[in-house]
C-alpha positions as CSV (number, residue, x, y, z in Angstrom):
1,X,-18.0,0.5,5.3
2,X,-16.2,3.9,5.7
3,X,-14.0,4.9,2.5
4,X,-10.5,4.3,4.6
5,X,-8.7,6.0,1.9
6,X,-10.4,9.0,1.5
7,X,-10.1,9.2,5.7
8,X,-6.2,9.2,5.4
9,X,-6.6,11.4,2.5
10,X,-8.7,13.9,4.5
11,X,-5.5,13.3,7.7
12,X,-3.0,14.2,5.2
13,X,-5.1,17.4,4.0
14,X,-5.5,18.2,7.8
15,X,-2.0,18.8,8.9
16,X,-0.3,19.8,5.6
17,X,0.8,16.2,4.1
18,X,1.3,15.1,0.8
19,X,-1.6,14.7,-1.3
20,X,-1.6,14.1,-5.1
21,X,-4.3,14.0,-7.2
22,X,-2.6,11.9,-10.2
23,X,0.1,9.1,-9.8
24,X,3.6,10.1,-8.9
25,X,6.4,9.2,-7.7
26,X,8.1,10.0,-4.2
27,X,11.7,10.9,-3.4
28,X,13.7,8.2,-2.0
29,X,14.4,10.1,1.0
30,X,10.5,10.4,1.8
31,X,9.9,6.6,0.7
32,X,12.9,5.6,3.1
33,X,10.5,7.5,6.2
34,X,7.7,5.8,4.7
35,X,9.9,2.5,5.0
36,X,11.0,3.0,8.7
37,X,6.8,3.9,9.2
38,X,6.0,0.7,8.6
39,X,8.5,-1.2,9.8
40,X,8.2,0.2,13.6
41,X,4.6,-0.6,12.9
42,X,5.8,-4.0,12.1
43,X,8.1,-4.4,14.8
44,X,5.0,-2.9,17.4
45,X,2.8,-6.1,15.7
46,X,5.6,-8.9,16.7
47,X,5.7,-7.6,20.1
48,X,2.5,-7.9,20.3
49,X,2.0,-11.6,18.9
50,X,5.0,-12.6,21.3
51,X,3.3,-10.7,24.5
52,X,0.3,-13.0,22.6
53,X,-1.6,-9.2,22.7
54,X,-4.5,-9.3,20.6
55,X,-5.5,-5.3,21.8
56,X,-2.0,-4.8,20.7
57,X,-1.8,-6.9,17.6
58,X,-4.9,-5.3,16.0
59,X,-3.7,-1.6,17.2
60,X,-0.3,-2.4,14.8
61,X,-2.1,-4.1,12.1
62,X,-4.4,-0.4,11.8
63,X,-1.6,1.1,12.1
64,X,0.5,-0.6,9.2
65,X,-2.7,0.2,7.3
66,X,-3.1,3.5,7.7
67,X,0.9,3.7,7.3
68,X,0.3,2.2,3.8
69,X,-3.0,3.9,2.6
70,X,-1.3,7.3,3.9
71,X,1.5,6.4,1.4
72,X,-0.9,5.5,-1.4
73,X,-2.2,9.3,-0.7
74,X,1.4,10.6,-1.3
75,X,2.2,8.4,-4.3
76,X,-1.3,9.8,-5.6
77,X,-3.4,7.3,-5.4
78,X,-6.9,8.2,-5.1
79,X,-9.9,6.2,-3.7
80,X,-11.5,5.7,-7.1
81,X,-8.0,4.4,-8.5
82,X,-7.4,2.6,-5.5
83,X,-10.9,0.4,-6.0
84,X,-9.5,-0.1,-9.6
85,X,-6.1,-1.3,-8.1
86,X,-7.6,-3.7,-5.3
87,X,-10.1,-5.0,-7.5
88,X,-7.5,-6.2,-10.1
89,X,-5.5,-7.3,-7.0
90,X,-8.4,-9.6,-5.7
91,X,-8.7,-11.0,-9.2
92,X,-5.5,-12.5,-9.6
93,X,-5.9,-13.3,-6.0
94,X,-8.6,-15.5,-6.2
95,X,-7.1,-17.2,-9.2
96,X,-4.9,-18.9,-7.1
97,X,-5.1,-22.2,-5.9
98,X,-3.9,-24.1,-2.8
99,X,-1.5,-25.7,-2.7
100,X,2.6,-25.7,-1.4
101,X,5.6,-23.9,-2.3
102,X,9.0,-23.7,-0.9
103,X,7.9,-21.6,2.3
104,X,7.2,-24.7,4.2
105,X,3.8,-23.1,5.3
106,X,0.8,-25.7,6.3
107,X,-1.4,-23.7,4.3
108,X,-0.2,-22.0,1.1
109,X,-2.0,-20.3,-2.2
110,X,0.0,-21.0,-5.5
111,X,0.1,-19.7,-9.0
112,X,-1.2,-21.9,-11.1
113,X,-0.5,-22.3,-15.1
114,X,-1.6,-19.7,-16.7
115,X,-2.2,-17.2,-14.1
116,X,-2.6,-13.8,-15.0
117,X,-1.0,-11.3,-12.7
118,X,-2.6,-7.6,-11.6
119,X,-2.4,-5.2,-14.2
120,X,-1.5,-2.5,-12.0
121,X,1.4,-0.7,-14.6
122,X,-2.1,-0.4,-17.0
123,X,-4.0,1.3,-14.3
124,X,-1.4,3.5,-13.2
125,X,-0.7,4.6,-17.1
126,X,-5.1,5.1,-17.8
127,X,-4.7,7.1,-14.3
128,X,-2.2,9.9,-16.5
129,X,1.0,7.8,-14.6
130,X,4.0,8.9,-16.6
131,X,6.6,6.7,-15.7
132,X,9.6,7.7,-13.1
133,X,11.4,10.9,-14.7
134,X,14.3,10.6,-11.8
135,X,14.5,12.7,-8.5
136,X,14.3,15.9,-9.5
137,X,10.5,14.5,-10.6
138,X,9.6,13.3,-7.1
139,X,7.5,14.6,-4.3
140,X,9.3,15.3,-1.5
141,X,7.4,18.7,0.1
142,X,3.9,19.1,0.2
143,X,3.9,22.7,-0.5
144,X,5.1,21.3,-4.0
């Protein structure tokens, strides 16, 4: 399978986007067009499932993705950190169990007692993360 990160990461490089190589922080102007990204994305996915579109569905759901892992390029998250982050993702993941919870969905995965939760603050911090110093420490340009 293709490294879908490092693809976004190589779209950002192409026409002059963010790209950081250590974990950073954004500006909350450029999360909040991040935000609006997504959720037209989003919004382009629920038309689809009520059109019952599965050509469309599937073109949103990439979409959202590549939304997202075009993010995780900005935020600085690179594809060797990102393996890291999934993978402690997928552990506490699979740790849950089936069962029901207050959604009211048929099928529902549950927390059980005990459960350790991703690690991800750890990762971040052995990736040279320093912590949010405010605004004026964001990205908000790439030619910063």
């Amino acid at each position: 399978m293709r490294n879908i990160l490092r693809d976004v990461r190589d779209f950002h490089k192409k026409f002059g986007l963010i790209t950081q190589d250590t974990p950073i922080h954004l500006t909350r102007r450029r999360l909040h067009e991040r935000v609006e990204c997504l959720q037209e994305e989003l919004s382009e996915f629920n038309e689809a499932c009520q059109q019952q579109d599965l050509e469309g569905q599937v073109d949103a759901l990439i979409d959202i993705i590549y939304f997202a892992l075009g993010t995780l390029v900005m935020l600085g998250i690179k594809p060797k950190l990102f393996s890291r982050l999934w993978n402690d993702v997928q552990r506490a993941n699979m740790a849950k169990v089936r069962g029901t919870t207050q959604r009211g969905h048929a099928v529902d995965v549950c927390k059980p007692e005990g459960w350790v939760p991703p690690q991800g603050r750890k990762i971040l911090d052995n990736a040279g993360y320093m912590g949010y110093a405010g605004e004026a420490g964001a990205i908000d340009d790439p030619q910063l």
